[in-house]
N, C-alpha and C positions, 0 to 999 in steps of 0.2 A: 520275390524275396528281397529285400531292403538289403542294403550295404552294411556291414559289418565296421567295426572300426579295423580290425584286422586288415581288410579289404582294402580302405583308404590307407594306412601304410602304407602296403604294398606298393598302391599304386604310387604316392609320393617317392617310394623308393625307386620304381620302375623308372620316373622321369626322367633320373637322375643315374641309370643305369647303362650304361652304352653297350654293353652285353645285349640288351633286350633290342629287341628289331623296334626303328622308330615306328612303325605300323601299329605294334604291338602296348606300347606304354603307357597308355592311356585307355586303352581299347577294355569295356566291359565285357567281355567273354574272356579275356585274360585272368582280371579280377574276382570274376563271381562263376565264369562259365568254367566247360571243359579243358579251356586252352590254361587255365591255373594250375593245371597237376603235370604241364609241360618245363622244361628248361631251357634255359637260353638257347641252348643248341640245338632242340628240338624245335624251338618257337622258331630261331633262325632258318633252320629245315622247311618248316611247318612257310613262313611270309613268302619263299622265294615261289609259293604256287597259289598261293590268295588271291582274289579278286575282289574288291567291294564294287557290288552295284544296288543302285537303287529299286524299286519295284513298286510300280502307282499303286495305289490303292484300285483296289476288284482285279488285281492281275493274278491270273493264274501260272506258278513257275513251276512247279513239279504236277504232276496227273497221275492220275491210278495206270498203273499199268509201264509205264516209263522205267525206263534204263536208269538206275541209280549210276553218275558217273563222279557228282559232286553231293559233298554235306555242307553244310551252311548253318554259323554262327550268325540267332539274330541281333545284330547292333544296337537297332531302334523298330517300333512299331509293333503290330499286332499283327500273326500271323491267323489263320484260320485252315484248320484242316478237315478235313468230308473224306468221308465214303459214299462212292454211287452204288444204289442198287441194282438188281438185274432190272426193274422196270424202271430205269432212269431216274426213283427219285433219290436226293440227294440229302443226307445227315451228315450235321457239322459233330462231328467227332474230339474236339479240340481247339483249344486256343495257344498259341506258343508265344512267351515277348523277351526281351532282351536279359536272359546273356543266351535264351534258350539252344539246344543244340538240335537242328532240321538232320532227319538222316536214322535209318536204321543198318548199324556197321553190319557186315558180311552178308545182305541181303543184295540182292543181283536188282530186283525190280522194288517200285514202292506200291503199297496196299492203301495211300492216300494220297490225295490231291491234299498241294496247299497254296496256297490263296493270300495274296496279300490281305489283309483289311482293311489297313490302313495304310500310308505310305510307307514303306518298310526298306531299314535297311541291312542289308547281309552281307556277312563276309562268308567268300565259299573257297572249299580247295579240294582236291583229287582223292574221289574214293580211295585210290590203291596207294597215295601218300598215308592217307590217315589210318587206314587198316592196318597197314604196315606197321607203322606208330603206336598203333592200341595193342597190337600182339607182341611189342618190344620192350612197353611202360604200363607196368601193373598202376601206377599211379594214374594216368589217363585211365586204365579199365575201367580202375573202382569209382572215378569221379562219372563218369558212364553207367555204369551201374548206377549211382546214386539219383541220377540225373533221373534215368530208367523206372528206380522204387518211387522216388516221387513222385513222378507222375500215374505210375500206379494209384499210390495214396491218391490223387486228385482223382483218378479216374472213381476210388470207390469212393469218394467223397459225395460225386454226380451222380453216382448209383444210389446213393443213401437220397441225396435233393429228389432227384424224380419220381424213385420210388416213395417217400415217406412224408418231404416236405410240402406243404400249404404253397399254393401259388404266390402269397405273398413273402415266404420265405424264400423261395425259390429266385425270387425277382431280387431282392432283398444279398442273399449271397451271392448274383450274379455280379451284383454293382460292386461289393465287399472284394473279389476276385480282382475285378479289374482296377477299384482304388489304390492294392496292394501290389499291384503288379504292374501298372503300362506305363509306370515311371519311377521306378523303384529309387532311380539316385534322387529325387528330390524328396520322396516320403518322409513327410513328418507327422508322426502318427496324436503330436501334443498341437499341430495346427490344423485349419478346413483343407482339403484336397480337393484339385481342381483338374479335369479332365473329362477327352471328348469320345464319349460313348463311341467305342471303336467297330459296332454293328449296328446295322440297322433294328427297326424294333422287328419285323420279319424274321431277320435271323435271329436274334434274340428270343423270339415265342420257338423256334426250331430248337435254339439248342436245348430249350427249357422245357421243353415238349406241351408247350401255353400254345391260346391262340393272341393275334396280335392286339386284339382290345382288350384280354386278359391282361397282357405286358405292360398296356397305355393304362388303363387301370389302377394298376400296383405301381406304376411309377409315380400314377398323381396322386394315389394315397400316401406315400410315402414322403410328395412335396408337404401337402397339406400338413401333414403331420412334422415337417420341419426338420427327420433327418437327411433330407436333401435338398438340394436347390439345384434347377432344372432353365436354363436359359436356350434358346434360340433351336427348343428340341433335343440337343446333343449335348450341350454343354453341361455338366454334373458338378455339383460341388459338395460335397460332406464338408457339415461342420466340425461331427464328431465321428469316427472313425467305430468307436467303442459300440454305440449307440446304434450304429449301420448293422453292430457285430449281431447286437444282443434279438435285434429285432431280426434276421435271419436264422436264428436257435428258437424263436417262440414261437406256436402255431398261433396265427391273430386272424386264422379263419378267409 
């Protein structure tokens, strides 16, 4: 989700706020995320149990099955989430990026692993801080909730890709996802977009349910064809955004 001009405000006014914890003034999850439907008093609350740390990329920080003790606001980067099956294999279930909120409130344990993908950074604070918070501020709820129907909608979004789309649609709205989202403060949707494919193509046929010369495929048709440029393997540039869109709504077989 790109920035709002609302958004920028804010954040100019936050700078300039001394109310607002310096942690907080600049921080995109304040801005766009769930920490916006908080108050100075609440934020102030909210910093004194924060931690930002960093997380390399293929690091595993939450697991199936683990003690929920902390939630986590993502800063920067690309998360990746999975479910393991009984016979060990493994489906990426999700992508999560900045201002996204890690964490399912009043659940004791988590039902997915999440995974750095890229170099990722999080601010995290204390399950029973924030629960406390969510059952005190119907305005955190509802921005929770909202947070929550989205990604529903994205989920049946992936339902309608897998089920209905052409593998080159498929490949085509993966790339569209991640132009509009793994750097949302610089999106400009009137210039090219430039950014590094935050999965490998392995994972990429997984979450697409492609095989990977399927993925190598539709990637080089899509060079050829000129709405992408593709350097050093990873490297992506959209010229035109629009054109990324139109060709992931057409079946082209």
């Amino acid at each position: 989700m790109a920035p709002t001009s609302r958004d920028e405000n804010q954040k100019r006014l936050d700078i300039h706020n001394s109310s607002i914890p310096v942690i907080c003034r600049s921080c995109e999850a304040r801005h766009r995320g769930i920490c916006g439907a908080l108050t100075s008093e609440q934020l102030t609350q909210v910093s004194r149990h924060t931690t930002r740390q960093q997380v390399a990329a293929n690091s595993e920080f939450v697991s199936t099955g683990d003690d929920v003790k902390h939630y986590s606001n993502v800063l920067a980067g690309v998360v990746k989430l999975t479910r393991l099956m009984a016979d060990g294999r493994q489906q990426i279930v999700g992508l999560q990026f900045a201002p996204d909120f890690i964490g399912r409130p009043f659940r004791d344990t988590s039902e997915v692993s999440a995974e750095a993908a890229t170099n990722v950074k999080l601010c995290s604070f204390p399950k029973s801080v924030m629960d406390e918070m969510i059952a005190k501020s119907p305005d955190l709820e509802r921005r929770l909730y909202k947070q929550a129907l989205d990604q529903l909608d994205d989920a049946r979004e992936w339902i309608l890709a897998l089920g209905r789309k052409s593998a080159a649609e498929k490949v085509a709205s993966f790339l569209l996802m991640i132009a509009e989202n793994v750097d949302p403060e610089k999106l400009d949707r009137d210039a090219p977009i430039c950014f590094e494919l935050p999965l490998k193509r392995a994972d990429i046929a997984d979450f697409l349910g492609l095989t990977i010369e399927t993925v190598s495929r539709q990637i080089t048709s899509l060079r050829k064809a000129g709405i992408i440029v593709v350097e050093h393997n990873r490297t992506v540039t959209v010229p035109d955004l629009e054109r990324l869109r139109a060709h992931g709504e057409m079946d082209t077989g």
